[in-house]
MARSELO-117758 format. One line per 2 residues: number of its first residue (from 1); their letters; for each residue x negated, z negated, y negated of N, C-alpha, C, O. Coordinates in pm, whole numbers. Atoms other than C-alpha are relative to their C-alpha. Layout:
BEGIN
NUM = a = X/Z/Y/X/Z/Y/X/Z/Y/X/Z/Y  ...
***
This chain:
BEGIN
1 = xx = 98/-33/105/772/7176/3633/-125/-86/19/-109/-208/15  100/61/11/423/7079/3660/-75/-61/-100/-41/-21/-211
3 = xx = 19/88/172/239/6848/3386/-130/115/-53/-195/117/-158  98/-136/80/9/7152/3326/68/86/-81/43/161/-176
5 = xx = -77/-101/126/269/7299/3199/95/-23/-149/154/44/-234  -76/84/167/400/7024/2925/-120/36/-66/-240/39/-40
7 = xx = 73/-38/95/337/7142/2603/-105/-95/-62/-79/-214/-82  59/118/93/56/6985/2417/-106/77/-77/-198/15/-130
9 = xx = 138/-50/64/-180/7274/2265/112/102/-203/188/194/-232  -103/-38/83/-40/7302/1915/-52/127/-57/-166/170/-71
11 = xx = 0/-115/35/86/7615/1777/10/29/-184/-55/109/-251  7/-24/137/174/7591/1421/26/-116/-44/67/-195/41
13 = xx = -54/76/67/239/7346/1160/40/41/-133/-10/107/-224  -134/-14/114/501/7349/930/-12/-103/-138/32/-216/-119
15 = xx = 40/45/119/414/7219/586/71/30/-118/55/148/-150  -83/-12/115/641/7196/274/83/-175/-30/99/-212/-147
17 = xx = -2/120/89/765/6821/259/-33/-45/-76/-134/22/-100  65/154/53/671/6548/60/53/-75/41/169/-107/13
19 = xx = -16/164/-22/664/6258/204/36/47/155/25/157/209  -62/70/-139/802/6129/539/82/119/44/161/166/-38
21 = xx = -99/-70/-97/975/6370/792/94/-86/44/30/-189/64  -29/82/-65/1221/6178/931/91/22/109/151/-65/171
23 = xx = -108/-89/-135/1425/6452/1198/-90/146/-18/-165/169/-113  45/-123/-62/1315/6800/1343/79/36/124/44/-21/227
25 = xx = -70/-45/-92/1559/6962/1566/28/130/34/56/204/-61  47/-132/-27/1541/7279/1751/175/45/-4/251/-43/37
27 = xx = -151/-5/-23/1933/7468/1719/19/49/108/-89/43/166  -38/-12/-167/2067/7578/2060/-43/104/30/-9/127/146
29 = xx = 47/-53/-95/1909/7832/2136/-160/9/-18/-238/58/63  204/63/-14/1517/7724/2020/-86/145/-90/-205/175/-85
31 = xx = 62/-94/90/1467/8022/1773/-55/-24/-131/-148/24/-197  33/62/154/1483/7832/1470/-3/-189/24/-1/-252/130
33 = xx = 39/139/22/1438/7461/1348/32/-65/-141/-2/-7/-244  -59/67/124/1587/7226/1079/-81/-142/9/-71/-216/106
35 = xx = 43/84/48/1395/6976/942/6/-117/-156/0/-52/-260  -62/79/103/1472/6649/666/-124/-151/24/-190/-203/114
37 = xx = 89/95/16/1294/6382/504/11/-68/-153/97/-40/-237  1/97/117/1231/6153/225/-11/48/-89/-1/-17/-194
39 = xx = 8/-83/179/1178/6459/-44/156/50/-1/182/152/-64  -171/-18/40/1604/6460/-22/48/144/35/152/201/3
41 = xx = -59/-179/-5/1555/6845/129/-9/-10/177/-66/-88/254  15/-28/-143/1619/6987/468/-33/149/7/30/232/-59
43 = xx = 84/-122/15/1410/7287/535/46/64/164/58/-1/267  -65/-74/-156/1541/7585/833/-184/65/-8/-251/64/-111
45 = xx = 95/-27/13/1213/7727/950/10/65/105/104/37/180  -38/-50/-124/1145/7976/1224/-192/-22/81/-289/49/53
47 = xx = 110/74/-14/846/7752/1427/-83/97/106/-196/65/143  90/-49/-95/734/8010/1672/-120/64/-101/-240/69/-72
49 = xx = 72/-82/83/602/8203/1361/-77/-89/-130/-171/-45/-196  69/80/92/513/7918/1123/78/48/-130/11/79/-228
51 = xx = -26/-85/128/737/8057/861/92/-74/-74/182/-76/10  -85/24/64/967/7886/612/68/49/-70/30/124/-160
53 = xx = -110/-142/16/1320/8031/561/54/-19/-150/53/62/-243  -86/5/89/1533/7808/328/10/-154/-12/30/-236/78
55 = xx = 28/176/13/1493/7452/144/180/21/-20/243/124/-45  -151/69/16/1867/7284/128/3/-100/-101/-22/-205/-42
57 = xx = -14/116/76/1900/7045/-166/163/-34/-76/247/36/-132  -138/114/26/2193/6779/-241/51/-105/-29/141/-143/-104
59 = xx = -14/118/-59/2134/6480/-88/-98/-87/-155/-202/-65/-217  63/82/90/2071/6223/-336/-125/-111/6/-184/-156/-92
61 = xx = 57/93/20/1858/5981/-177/-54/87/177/-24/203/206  109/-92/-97/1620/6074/182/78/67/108/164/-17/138
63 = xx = -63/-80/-144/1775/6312/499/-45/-102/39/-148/-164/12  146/50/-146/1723/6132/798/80/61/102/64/-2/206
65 = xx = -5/-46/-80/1911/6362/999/86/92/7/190/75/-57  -73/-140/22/2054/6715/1064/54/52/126/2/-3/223
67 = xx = -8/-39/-97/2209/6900/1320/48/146/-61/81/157/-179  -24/-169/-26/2280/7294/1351/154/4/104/181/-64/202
69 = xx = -95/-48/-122/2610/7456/1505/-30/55/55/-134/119/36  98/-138/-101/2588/7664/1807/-4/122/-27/-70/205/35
71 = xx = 10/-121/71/2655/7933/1600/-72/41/-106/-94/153/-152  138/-15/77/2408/7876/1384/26/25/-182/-49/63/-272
73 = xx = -21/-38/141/2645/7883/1070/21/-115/-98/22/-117/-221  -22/116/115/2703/7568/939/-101/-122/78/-106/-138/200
75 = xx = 56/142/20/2482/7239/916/56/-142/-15/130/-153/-113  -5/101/81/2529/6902/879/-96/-72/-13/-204/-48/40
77 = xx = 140/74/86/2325/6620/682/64/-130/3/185/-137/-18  -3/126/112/2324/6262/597/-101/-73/-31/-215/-29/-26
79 = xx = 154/28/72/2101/6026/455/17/-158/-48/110/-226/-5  30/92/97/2005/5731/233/156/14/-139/165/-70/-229
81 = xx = -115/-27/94/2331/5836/7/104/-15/40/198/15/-32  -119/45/4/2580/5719/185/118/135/121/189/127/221
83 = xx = -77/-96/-64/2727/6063/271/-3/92/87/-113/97/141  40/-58/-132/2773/6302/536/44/157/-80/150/187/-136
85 = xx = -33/-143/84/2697/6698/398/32/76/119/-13/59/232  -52/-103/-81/2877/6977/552/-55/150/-49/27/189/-131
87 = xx = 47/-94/38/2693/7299/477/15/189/50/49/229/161  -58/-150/-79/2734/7717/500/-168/6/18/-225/-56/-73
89 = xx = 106/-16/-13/2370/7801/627/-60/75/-22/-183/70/-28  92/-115/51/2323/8128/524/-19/20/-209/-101/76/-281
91 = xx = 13/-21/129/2428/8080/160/-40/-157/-81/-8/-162/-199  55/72/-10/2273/7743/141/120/-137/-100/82/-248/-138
93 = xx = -41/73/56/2588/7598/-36/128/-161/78/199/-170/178  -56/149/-78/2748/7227/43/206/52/-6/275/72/-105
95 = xx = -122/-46/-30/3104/7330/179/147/-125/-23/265/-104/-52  -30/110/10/3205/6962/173/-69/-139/65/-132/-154/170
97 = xx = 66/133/9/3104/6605/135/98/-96/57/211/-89/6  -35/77/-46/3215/6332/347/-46/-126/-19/-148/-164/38
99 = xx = -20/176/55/3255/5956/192/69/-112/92/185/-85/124  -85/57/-27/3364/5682/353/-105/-150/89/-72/-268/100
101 = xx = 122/106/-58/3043/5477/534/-36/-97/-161/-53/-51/-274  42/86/91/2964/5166/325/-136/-22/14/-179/-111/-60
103 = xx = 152/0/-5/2624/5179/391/-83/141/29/-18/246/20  83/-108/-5/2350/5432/451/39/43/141/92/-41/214
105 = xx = -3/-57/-81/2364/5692/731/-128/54/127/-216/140/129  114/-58/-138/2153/5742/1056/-22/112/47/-127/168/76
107 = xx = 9/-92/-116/2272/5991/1228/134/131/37/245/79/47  -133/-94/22/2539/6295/1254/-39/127/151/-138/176/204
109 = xx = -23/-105/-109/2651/6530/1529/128/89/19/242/50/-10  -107/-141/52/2858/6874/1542/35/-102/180/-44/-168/246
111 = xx = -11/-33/-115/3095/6846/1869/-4/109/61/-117/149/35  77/-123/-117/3068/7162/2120/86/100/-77/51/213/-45
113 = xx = -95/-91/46/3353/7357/1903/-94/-16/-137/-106/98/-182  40/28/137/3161/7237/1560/126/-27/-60/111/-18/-181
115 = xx = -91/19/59/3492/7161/1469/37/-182/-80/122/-236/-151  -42/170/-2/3461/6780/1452/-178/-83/-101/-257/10/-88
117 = xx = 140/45/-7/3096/6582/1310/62/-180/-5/151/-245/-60  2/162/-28/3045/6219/1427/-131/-65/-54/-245/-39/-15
119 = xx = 141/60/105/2806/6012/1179/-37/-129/87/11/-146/199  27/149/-116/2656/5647/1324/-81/-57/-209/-165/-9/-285
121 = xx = 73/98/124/2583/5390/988/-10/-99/-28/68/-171/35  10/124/-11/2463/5085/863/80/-110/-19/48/-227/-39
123 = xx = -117/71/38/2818/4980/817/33/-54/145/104/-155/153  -63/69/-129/2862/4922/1215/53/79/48/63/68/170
125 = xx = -126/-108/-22/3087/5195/1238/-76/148/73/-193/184/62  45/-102/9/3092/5517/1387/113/89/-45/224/67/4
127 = xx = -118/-93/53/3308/5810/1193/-5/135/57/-102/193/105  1/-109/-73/3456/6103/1305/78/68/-137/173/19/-198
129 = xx = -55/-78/101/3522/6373/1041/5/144/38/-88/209/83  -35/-133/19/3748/6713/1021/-37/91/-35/38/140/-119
131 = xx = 50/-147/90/3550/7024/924/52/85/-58/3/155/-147  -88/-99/-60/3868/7215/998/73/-49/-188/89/31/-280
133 = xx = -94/38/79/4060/7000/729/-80/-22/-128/-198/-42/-158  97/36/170/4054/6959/344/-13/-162/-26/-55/-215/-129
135 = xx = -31/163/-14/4100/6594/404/-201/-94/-25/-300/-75/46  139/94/-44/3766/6356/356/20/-151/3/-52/-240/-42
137 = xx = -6/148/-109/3899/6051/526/-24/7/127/48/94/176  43/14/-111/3748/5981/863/154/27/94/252/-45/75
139 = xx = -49/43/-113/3952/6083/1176/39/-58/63/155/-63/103  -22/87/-48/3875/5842/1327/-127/-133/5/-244/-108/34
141 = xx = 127/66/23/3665/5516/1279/-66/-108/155/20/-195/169  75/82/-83/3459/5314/1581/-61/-116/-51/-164/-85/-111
143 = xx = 39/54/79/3386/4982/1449/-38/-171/50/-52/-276/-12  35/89/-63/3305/4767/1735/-89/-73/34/-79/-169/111
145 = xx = 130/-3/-44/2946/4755/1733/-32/-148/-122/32/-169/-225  14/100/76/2786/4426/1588/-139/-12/-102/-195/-107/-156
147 = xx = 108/13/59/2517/4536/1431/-10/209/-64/54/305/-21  24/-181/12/2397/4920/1264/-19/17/102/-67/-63/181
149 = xx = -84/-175/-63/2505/5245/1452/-149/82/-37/-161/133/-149  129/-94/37/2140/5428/1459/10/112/45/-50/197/-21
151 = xx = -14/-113/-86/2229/5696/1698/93/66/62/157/-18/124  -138/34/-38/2518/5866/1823/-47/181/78/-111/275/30
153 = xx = -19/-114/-3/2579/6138/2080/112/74/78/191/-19/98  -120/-78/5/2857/6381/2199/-39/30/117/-154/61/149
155 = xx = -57/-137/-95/3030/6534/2526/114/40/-36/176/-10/-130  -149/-30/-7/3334/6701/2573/108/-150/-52/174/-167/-155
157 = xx = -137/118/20/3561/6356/2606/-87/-140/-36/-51/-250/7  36/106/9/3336/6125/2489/-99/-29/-125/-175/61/-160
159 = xx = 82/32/126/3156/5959/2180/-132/-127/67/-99/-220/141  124/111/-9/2829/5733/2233/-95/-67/-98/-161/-8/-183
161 = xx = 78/61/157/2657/5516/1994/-106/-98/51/-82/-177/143  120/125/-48/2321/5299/2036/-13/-61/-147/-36/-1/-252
163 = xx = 10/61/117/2318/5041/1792/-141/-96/-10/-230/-61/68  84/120/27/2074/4744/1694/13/-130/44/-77/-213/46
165 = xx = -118/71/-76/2316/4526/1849/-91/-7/166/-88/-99/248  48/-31/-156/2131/4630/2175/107/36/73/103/-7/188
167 = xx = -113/-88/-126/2448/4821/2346/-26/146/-44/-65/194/-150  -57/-151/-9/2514/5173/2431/137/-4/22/175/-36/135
169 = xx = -110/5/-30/2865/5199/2373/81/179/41/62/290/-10  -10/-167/-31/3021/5511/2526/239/-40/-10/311/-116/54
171 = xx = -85/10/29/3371/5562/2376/98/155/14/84/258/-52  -22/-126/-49/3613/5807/2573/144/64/-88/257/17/-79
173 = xx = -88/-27/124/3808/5999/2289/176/25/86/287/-12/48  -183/-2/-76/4135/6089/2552/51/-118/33/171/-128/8
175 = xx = -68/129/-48/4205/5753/2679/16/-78/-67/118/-145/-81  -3/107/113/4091/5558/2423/-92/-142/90/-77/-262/67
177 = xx = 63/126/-93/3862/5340/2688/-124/-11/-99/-144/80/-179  127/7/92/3525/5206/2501/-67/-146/176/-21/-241/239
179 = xx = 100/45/-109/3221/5105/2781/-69/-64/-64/-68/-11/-175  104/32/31/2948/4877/2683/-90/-59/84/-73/-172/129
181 = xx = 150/42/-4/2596/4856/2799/-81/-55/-84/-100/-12/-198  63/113/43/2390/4577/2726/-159/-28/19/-208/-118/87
183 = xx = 133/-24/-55/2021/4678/2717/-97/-167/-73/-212/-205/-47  87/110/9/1916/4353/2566/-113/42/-116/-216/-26/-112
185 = xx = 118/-50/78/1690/4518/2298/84/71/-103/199/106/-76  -60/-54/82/1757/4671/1951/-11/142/54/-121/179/95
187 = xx = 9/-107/3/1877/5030/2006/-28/116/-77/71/188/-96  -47/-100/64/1725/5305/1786/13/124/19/23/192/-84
189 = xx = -30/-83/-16/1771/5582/1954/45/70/137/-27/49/235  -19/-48/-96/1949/5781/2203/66/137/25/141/183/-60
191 = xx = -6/-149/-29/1992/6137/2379/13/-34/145/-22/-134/207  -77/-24/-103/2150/6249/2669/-146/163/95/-219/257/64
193 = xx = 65/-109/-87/1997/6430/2985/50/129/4/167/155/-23  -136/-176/1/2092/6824/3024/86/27/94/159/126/88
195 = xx = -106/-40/-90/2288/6783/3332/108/-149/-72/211/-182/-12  -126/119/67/2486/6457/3092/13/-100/80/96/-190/64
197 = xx = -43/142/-88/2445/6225/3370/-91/-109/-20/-75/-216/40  42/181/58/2203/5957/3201/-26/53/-152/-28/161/-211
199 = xx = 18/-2/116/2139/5845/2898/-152/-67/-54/-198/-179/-35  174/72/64/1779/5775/2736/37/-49/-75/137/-6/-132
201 = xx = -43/70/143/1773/5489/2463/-192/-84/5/-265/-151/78  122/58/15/1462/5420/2305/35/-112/-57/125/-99/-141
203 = xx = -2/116/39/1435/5028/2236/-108/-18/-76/-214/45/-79  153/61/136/1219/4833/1946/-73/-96/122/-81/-208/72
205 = xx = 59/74/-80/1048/4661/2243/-74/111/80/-76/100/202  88/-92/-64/819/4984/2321/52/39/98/-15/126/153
207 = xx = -48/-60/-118/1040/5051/2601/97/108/24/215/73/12  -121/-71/-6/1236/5353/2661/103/-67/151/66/-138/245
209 = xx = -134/29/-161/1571/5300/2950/58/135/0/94/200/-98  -86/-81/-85/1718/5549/3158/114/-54/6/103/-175/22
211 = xx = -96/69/-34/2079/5475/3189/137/95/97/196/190/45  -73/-93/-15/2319/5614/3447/152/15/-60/219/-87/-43
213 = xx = -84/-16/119/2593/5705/3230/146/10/88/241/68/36  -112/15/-105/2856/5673/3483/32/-141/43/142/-196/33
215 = xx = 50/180/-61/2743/5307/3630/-52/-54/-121/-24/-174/-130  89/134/59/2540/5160/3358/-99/-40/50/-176/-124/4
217 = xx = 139/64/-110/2294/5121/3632/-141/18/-99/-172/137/-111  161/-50/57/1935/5126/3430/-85/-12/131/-112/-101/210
219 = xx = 51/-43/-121/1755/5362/3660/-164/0/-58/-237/69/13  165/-32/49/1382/5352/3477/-10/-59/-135/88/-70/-210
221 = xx = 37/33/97/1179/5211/3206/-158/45/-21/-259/14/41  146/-31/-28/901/5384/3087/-55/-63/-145/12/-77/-247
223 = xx = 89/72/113/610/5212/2850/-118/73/-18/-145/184/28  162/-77/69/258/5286/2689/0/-1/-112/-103/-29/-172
225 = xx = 48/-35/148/365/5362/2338/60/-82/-71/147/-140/-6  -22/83/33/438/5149/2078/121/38/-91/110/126/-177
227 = xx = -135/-17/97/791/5148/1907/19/-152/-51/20/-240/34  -20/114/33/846/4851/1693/87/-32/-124/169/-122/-142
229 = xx = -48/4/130/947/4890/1380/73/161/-96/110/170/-213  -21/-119/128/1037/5278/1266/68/67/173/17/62/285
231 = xx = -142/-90/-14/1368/5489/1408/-107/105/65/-189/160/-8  68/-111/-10/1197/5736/1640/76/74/125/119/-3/210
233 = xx = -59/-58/-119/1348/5975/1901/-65/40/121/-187/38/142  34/19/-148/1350/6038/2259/94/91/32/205/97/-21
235 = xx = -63/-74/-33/1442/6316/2460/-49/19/151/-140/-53/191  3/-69/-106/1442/6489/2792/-83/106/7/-51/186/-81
237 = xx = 19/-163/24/1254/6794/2836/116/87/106/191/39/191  -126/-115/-47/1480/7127/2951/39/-46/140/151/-60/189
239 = xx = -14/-20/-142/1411/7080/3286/54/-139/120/67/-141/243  14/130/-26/1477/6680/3293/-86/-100/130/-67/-209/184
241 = xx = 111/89/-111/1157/6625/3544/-64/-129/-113/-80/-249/-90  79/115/95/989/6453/3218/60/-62/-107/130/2/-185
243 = xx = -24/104/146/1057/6190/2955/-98/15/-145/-205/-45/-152  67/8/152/927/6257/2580/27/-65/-90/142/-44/-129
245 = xx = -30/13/121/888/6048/2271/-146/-25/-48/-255/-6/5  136/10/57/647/5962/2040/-14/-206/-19/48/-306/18
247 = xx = 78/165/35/430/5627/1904/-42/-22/-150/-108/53/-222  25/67/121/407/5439/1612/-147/96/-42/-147/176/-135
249 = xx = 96/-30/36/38/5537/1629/-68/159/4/-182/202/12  3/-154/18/105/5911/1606/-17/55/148/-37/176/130
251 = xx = -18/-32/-56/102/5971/1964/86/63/77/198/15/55  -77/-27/-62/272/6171/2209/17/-16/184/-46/1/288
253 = xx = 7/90/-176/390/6028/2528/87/148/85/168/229/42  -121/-127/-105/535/6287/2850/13/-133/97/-95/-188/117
255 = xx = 32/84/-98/647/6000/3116/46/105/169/127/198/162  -99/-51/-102/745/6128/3483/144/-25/16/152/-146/37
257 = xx = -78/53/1/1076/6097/3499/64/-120/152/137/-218/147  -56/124/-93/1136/5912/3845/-98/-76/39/-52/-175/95
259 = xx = 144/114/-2/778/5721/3883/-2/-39/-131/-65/-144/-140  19/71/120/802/5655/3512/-172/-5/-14/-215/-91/-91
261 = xx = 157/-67/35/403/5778/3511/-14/0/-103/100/6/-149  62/-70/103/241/5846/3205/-97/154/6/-208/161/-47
263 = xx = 60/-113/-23/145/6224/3305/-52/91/-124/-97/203/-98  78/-20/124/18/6296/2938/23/-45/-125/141/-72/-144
265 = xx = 65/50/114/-92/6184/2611/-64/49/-82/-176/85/-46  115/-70/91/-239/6323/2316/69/-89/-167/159/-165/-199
267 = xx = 20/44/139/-276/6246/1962/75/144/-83/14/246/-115  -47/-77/126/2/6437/1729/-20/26/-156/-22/129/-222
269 = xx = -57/36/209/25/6312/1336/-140/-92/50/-210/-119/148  101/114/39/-198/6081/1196/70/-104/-84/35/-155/-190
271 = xx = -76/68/62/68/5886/1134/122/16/143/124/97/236  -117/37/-106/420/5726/1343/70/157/-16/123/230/-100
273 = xx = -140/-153/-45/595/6032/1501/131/-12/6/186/-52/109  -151/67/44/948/5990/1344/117/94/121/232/52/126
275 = xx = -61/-92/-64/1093/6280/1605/-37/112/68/-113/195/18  32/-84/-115/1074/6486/1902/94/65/-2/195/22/-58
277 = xx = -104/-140/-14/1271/6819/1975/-65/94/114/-171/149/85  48/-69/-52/1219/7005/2281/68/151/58/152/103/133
279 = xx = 14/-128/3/1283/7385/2345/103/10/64/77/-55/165  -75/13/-99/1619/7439/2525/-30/101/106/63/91/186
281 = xx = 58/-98/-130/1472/7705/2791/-160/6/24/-193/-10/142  93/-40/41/1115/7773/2681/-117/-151/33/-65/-263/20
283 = xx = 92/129/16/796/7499/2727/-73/-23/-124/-194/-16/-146  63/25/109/787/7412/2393/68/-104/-65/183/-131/-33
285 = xx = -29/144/57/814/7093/2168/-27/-3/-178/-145/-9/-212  -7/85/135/852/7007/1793/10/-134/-54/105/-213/-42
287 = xx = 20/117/10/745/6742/1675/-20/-87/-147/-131/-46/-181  12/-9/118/757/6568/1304/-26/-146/-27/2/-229/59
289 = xx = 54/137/-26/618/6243/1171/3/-38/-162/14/37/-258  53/71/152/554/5995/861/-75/73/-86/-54/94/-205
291 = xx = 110/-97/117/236/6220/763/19/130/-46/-68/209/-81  -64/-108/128/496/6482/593/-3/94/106/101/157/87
293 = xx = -36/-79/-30/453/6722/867/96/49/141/155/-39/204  -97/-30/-141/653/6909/1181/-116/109/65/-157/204/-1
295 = xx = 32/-38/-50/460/7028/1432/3/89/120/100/36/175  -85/-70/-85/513/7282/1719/-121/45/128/-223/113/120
297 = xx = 104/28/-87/352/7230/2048/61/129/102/182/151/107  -14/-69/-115/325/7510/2348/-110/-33/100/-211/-103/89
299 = x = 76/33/-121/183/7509/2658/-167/54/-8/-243/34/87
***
């Protein structure tokens, strides 16, 4: 993919928060988009068209993060409240509530069946909860990490968590083995390449890391934008030639992925870009920030 062809000429913006965005995620196949934030709602939206479908309200205190099944029928949520929502998507009602984090929630993820969701919170912990079952006690709990659980993400046989702690712990659910990487920096966020063989973790030291997720080897570090203080994501684009996240100062960074380049730059928000989402086939990017809105970039 050539850098003429990363998105950066925006197409619509998506307007209905108040307040702070603080996630935007495209669902698997990049038709639609779920978005959450500090007004306690998570909004489905369909971003090619600029259109808003269906607000979600529940959550007692702010979203800060959602995910979609691949089927596109159920949701989950958590937040500032502690809990982790399980939702039907077309009839917008909460199916069940998951308790059990002593502190606030980061971060939640369906596994590849949607049968399972894995939360990451400021308790240290990471939980694994039954969709399947009427049960709302955790699965199973992860509770090794020495600091908050900001990020957490899923394969087949394996759980991963980037904490504050500065590790990537990658915890393999059949064996029961638990890996740790030691990036030396608070971790808040991390996402996986599309062929699953590294792992991106954006650090509070402006630096994103490449990590090969096999070795541990850190294969790249790319810089320019400033992460310091505010939870922001980092992704791959489809094609994993380039590195995307955003900057405190509302920017959007593309790096090369094996020169670690800065092959473009532009000015998103007018305000810290809390989250990146990029298109799973298509050259397109969502993007959502502090200044309330989600944005949707094409080529």
């Amino acid at each position: 993919m050539s850098t003429s062809e990363l998105p950066r000429k925006e197409a619509n913006v998506l307007k209905g928060h108040e307040g702070a965005v603080l996630a935007a995620r495209f669902n698997s196949d990049g038709n639609y988009c779920l978005s959450c934030g500090k007004d306690r709602t998570i909004r489905l939206w369909n971003p090619h068209r600029g259109i808003h479908i269906k607000t979600y309200k529940s959550h007692g205190r702010e979203v800060r993060d959602v995910h979609v099944t691949p089927d596109n029928s159920k949701l989950c949520s958590c937040g500032g409240d502690r809990q982790i929502f399980y939702w039907d998507v077309s009839t917008g009602r909460v199916i069940r509530k998951f308790r059990g984090h002593d502190g606030e929630v980061n971060a939640v993820k369906f596994n590849e069946y949607a049968s399972v969701v894995v939360s990451a919170g400021y308790d240290r912990s990471l939980r694994a909860w039954d969709c399947r079952s009427h049960s709302t006690e955790p699965i199973q709990i992860i509770d090794s990490f020495l600091d908050t659980v900001m990020s957490v993400c899923l394969t087949k046989t394996e759980i991963i968590g980037g904490s504050v702690d500065g590790t990537v712990r990658t915890f393999d659910i059949r064996i029961g083995r638990e890996i740790s990487d030691d990036l030396g920096q608070p971790v808040n966020c991390i996402s996986l390449s599309n062929d699953n063989n590294c792992i991106l973790a954006n650090c509070l030291d402006s630096t994103l890391r490449l990590l090969d997720r096999s070795t541990g080897e850190l294969l790249q570090e790319y810089k320019g934008h400033a992460c310091k203080s505010y939870k922001m994501d980092c992704c791959l684009t489809n094609s994993d030639a380039h590195v995307t996240g955003g900057s405190e100062d509302g920017s959007i960074f593309f790096w090369d992925l094996v020169d670690a380049s800065v092959v473009s730059k532009f000015r998103a928000h007018s305000s810290v870009v809390t989250s990146v989402s990029y298109h799973p086939k298509d050259n397109c990017m969502i993007t959502s920030s502090v200044d309330g809105t989600v944005r949707v970039w094409k080529t």
